[in-house]
N, C-alpha and C positions, 0 to 999 in steps of 0.2 A: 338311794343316795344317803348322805351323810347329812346330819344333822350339828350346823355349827353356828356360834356366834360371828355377827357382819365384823366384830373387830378380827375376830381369828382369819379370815378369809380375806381382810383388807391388809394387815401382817404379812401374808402368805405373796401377796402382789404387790407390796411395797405402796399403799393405798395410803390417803387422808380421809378417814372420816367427816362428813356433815350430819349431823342426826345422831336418829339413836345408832349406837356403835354394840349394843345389845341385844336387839333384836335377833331372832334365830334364825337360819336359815335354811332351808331344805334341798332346796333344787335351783335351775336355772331355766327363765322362759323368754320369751322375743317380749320387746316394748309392749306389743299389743295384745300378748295370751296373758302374758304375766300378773298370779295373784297375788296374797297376801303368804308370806313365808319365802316367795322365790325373789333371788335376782337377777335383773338385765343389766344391759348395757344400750348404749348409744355411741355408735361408730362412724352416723349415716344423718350429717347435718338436718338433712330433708324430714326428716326423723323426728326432731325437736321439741315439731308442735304437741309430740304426744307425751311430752315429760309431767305436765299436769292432769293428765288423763291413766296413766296404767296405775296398775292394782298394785305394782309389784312393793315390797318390804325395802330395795333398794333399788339405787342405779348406778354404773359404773360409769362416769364421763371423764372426760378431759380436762373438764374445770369445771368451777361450779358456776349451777344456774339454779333461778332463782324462781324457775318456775317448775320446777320436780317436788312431786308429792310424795316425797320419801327421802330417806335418809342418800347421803349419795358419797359413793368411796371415787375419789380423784387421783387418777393415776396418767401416767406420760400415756400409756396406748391402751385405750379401752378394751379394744380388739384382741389383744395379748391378754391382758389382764382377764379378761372373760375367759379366753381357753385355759388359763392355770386357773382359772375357780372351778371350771368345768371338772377338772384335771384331779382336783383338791376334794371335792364333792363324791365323785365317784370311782376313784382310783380304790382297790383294796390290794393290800399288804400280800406280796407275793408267798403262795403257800404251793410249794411242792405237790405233788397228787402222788408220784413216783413213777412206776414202771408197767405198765400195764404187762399180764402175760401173755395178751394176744400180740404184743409186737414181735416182729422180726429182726434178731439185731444180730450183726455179726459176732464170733467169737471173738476177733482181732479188733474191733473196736472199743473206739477208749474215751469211757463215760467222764463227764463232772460230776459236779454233787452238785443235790437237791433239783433232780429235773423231774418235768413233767411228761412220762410220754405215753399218750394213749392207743389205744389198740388201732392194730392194722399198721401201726409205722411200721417203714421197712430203713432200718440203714445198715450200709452194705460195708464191705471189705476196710481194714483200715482207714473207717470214717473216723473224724474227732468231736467231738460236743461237747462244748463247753458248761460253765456251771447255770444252774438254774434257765434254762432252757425248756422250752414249751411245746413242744410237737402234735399236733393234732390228730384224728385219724385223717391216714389213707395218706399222708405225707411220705413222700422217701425221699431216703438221702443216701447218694449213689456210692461207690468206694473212693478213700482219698479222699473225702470230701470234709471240708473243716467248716464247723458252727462256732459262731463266738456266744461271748457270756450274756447274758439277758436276752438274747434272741427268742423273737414269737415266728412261730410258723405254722401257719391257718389247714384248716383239710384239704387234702389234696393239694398239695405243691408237689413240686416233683425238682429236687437239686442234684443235678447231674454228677457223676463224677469229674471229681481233681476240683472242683467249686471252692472260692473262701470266702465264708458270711461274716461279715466282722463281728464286733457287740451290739445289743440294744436293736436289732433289725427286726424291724414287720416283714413278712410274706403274706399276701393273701390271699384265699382262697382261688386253685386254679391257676397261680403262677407256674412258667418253667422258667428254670435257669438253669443255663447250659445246654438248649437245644443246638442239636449244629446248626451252624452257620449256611447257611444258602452258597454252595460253592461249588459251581461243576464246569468241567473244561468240555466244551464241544467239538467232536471229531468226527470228520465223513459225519453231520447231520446227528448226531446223536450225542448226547449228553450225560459223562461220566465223570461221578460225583467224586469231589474233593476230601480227600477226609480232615475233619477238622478238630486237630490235634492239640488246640488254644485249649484254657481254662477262661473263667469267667471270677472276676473279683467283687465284691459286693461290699463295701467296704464301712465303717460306725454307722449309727442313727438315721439309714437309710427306711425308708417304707417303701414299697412295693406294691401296687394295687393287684386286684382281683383278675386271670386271666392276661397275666402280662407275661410276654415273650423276650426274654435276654440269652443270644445266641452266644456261644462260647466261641471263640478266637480258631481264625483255621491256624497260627501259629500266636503264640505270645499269648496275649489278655484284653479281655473285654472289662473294663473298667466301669463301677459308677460309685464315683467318689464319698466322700462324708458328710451324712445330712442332706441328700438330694431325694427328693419326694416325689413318686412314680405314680402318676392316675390309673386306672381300670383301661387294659385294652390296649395297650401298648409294644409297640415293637422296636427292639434295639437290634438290631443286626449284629455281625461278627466283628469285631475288631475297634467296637465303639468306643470311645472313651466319653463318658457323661462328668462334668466337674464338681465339686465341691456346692451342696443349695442350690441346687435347680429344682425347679417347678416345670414338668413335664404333663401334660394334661392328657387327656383320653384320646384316644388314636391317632397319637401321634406317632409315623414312624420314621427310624431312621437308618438310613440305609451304611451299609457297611465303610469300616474306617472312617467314619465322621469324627470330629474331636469338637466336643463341646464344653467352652469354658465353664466359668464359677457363675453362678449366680442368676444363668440364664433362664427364661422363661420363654416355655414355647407352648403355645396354646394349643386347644383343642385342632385336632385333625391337623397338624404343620407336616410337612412332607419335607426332609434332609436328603440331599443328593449322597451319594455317599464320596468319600475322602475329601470333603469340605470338612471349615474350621469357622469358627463362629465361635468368635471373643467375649470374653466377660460383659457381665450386665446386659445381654442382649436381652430384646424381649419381640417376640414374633408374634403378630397377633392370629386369630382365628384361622387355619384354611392355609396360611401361607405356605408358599411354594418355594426353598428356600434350595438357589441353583448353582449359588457363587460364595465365597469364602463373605463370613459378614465382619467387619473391624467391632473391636469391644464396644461398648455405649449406645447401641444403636437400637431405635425404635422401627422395626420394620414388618408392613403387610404385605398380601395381594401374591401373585403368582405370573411372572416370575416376583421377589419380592421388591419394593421400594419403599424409601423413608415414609414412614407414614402418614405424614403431612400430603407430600405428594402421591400419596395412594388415595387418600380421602377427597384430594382434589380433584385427581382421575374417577372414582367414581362418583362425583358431583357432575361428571360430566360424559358419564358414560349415560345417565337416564335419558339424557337431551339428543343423543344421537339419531334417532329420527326424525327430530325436527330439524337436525341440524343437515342431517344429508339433504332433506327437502330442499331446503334454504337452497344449497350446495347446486341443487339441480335448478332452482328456480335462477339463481343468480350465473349458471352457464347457457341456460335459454337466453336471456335476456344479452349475456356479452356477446353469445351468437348472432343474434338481431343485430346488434350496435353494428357486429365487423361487417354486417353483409349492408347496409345502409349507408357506409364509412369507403366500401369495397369499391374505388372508379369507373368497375367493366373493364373489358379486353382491352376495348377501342381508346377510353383515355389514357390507359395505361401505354398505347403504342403510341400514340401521338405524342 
């Protein structure tokens, strides 16, 4: 890391100094590792009490408080402010490496300038790659297939052809993009595969996690829009459209023709029917089972899904179920008693 002063980094996040604004800075650690030279943040109210207790050189809050043993830069979102110090700290100034000669590139392919690519890439037939672009080993990049500018792409990706990676895009290691799509027509019993003739779009400031699967389109395009951030272990099926900033978490999949607005968030393991639509600002929590179209704004769990008020209510009352069937069965013993004691006999009944 980089060696700065707390005002240069308080600058850099649009920060107010308390304290020494001089002090030098090295690194970044949690409330409670943190020593002398580094700084934290406080995100996490609960948090608080340890503001006169860490080591660290500073702290990044929200406002000031009056019990930090250290200098403190005050900024609207701690949180944020912390990833660009992180960002600021150890980012280094992008430097070309160039062309390794163990890659494989095609003739017909058409370089940018200042790229990085190291040995074992393969890119293939009328690929395009943009400027300053990063390629790791054991990546390939299939024919037709277009890289935008500043894109990093980890070992072993694999970008299919007819693909478009816009600018500024993470791949990580083990991603595909543009596997075929799951498409087969079944006849007399047996199952004969669809060819799937879509491209896959991948569009600015996307990332990508590790071992993530984006099926390319049996016709048209598989989309995921600008600035939407892809966890580890992921599955988008054919025909997906993902929107602008979403947060997509680890094995989550979604099954084909889903159309997923802007801004949604779908958590760990959510499961997408496919050609369902699911509006802006959604936000799915954990496991959800998600089987019907969901309207934009909406907070929803569980499987199939419900508002999550009334999911949290339903499982407040699903631990009780045993007592409550008892109950259930105690109190149809008992009306059974009442009707047979209440019951006249034949004989009154006929008279």
């Amino acid at each position: 890391m980089k060696t700065l002063l707390l005002k240069e980094l308080a600058e850099a996040v649009g920060g107010r100094i308390i304290g020494d604004a001089d002090v030098a800075i090295r690194g970044v650690a949690g409330i409670k590792e943190a020593q002398p030279g580094e700084v934290t943040f406080l995100a996490n109210a609960k948090y608080a009490a340890l503001l006169n207790e860490t080591k660290a050189s500073a702290v990044i809050l929200g406002k000031p408080d009056p019990r930090a043993s250290c200098a403190q830069v005050i900024v609207d979102d701690p949180y944020y402010a912390y990833a660009r110090i992180v960002s600021v700290l150890t980012e280094k100034p992008y430097r070309a490496t160039g062309i390794s000669p163990l890659a494989d590139i095609a003739r017909d392919a058409r370089l940018g300038r200042d790229l990085s690519i190291h040995p074992f890439v393969t890119i293939g037939d009328r690929a395009v790659i943009g400027d300053r672009v990063t390629l790791y080993p054991g990546v390939y990049i299939g024919e037709e297939t277009e890289i935008g500018d500043d894109t990093v792409i980890h070992a072993n990706v694999s970008v299919r052809e007819k693909a478009v990676i816009g600018r500024r895009v993470i791949l990580h290691s083990g991603a595909v993009i543009g596997s075929d799509g799951f498409g087969f027509a079944t006849h007399k019993g047996r199952h004969h595969k669809i060819p799937q003739i879509g491209i896959v779009v991948v569009e600015d400031d996307v990332e990508i996690g590790a071992n993530v699967a984006v099926d390319r389109a049996a016709l048209g395009k598989t989309v995921i829009k600008r600035g939407t951030k892809i966890d580890n272990l992921v599955q988008i099926a054919h025909n997906v459209t993902v929107g602008e900033d979403c947060l997509i978490v680890s094995q989550v999949g979604i099954s084909g023709s889903a159309a997923i607005g802007n801004h949604v968030t779908l958590a760990g393991q959510t499961g997408v029917a496919g050609h369902l639509t699911i509006g802006d600002n959604v936000i799915a929590g954990g496991r959800a089972g998600v089987t019907k179209d969901i309207a934009p704004n909406q907070v929803v769990s569980g499987y199939p899904t419900l508002p999550h008020r009334q999911w949290l209510e339903a499982q407040a009352v699903f631990a009780h179920l045993p007592e409550l069937r008892k109950r259930i069965k105690e109190l149809e013993t008992k009306l059974e008693r009442l009707e047979k004691q209440t019951d006249p006999g034949p004989q009154q009944r006929s008279g």
